[in-house]
C-alpha positions in Angstrom: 2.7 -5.9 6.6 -0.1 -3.3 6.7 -2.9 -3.6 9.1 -6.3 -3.9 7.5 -9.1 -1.2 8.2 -10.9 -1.6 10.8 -14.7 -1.9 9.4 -18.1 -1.3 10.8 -21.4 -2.5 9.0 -23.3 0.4 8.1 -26.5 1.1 11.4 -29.6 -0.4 10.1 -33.1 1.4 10.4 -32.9 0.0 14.2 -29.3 -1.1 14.9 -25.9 0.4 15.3 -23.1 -1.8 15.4 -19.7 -0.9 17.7 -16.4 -2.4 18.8 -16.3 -4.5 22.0 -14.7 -3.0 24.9 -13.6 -4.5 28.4 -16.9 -2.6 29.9 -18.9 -4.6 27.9 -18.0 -7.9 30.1 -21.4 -7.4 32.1 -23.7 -7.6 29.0 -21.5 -10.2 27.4 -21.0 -12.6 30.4 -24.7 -12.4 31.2 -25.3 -13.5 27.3 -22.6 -16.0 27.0 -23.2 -17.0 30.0 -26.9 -17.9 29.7 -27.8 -21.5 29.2 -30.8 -20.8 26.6 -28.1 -19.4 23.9 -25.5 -21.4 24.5 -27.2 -24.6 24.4 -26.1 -25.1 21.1 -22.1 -24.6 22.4 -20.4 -27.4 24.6 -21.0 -25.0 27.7 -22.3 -21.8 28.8 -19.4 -19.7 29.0 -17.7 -18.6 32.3 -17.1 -14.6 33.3 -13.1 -15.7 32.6 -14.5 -16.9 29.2 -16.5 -14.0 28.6 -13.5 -11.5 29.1 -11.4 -14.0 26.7 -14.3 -13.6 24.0 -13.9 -9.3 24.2 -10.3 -9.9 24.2 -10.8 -12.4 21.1 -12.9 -10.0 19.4 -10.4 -7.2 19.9 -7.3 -9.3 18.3 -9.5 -9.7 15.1 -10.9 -6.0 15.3 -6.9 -5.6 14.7 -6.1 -8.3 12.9 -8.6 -8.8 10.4 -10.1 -5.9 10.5 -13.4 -7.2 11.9 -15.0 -10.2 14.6 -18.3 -9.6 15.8 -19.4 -6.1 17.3 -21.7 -5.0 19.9 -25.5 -4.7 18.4 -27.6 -2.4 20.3 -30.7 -0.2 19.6 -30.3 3.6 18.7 -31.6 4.2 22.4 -28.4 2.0 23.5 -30.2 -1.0 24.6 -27.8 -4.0 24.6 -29.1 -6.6 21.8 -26.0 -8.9 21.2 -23.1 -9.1 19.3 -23.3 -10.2 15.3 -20.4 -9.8 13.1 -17.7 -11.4 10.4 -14.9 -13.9 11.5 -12.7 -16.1 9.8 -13.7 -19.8 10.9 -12.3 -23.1 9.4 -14.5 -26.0 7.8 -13.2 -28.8 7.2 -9.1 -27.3 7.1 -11.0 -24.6 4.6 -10.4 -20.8 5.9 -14.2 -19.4 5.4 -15.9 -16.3 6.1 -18.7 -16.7 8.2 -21.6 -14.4 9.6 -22.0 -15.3 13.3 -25.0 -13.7 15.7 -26.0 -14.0 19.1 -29.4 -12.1 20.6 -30.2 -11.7 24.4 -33.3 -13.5 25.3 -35.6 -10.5 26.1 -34.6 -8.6 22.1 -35.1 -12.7 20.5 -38.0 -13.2 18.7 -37.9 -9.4 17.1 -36.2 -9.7 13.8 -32.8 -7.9 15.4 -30.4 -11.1 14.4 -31.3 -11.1 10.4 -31.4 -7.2 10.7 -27.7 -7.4 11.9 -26.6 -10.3 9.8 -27.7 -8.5 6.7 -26.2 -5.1 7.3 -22.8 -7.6 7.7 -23.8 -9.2 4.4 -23.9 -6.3 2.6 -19.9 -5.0 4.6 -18.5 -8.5 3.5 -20.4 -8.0 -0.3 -18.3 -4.5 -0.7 -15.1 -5.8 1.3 -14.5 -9.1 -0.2 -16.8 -10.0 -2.9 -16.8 -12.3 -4.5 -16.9 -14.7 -1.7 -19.1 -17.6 -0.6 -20.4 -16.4 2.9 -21.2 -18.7 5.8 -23.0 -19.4 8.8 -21.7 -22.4 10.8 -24.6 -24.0 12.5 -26.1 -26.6 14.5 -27.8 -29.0 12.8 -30.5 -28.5 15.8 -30.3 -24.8 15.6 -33.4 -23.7 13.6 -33.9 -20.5 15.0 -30.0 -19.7 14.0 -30.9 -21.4 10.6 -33.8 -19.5 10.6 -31.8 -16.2 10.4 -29.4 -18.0 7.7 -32.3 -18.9 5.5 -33.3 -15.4 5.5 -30.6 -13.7 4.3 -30.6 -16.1 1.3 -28.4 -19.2 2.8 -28.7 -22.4 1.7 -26.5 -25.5 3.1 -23.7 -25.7 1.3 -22.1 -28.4 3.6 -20.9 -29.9 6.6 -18.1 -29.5 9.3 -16.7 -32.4 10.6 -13.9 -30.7 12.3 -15.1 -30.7 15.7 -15.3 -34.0 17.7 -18.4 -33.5 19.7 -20.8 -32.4 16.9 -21.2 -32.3 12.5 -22.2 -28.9 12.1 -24.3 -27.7 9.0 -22.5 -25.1 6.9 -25.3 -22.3 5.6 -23.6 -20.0 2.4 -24.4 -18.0 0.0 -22.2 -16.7 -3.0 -21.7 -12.9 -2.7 -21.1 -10.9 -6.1 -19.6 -7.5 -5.9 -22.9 -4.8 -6.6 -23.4 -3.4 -10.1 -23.7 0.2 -9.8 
């Protein structure tokens, strides 16, 4: 069986988007790592944890063609990561929209910039689809973001035993030329 391609979102007026690599384990750790982002996660995530995340992200890069990439400024400055994986709600195979944002780039407008360039990738890759953010339910800056590219909750995931998570989507129709 063929290997998809491996896809990029198009660089926004203020964001370029790139693969994860292993010397990106500083930038990630120190995100994943922080208490502030993750506090919606069971736990910060270790240096170990970190370097399974880039590995993670790699596999789907392969796989799938896509996982969430580096975001950084056109001057280089590490933002996050944002990107496109396949998730699970409820034992249903979904594709979600997934952002994190360092705590001195938050506040800026970055993740919705990045979410909506990955929008507008999954719209010409796989339209039409119902999009998704998993989220939650305490989350409002990350449903924030959601509500802004046009998401409304669609549902909820009861898959995981520590929390219901809300399910953000949107339906995305192929674009008219």
């Amino acid at each position: 069986m063929a290997l998809p391609p491996r896809l990029l979102p198009d660089p926004t007026p203020r964001l370029r988007f790139r693969e994860m690599v292993g010397a990106d384990l500083d930038r990630i750790a120190a995100m994943l790592g922080d208490p502030d982002i993750m506090a919606f996660y069971p736990a910060p995530k270790t240096r170990a944890e970190s370097a399974e995340w880039i590995e993670r992200m790699r596999t789907r890069y392969t796989e799938d063609g896509h996982g969430l990439w580096i975001i950084e400024t056109h001057d280089g400055d590490f933002v996050g990561d944002c990107g496109l994986t396949w998730q699970s709600v409820n034992e249903e195979r979904v594709l979600e929209v997934g952002y994190h944002v360092r705590p001195a780039m938050q506040r800026r407008g970055y993740a919705t910039e990045a979410a909506r360039a990955c929008v507008e990738l999954a719209r010409r890759r796989y339209a039409p689809i119902v999009l998704t953010a998993i989220i939650h339910p305490e989350n409002r800056a990350s449903r924030g973001v959601a509500e802004h590219l046009g998401m409304i909750r669609i549902d909820e995931d009861r898959a995981h035993p520590w929390i219901v998570r809300t399910v953000m989507g949107m339906p995305l129709e192929p674009r008219t030329p």
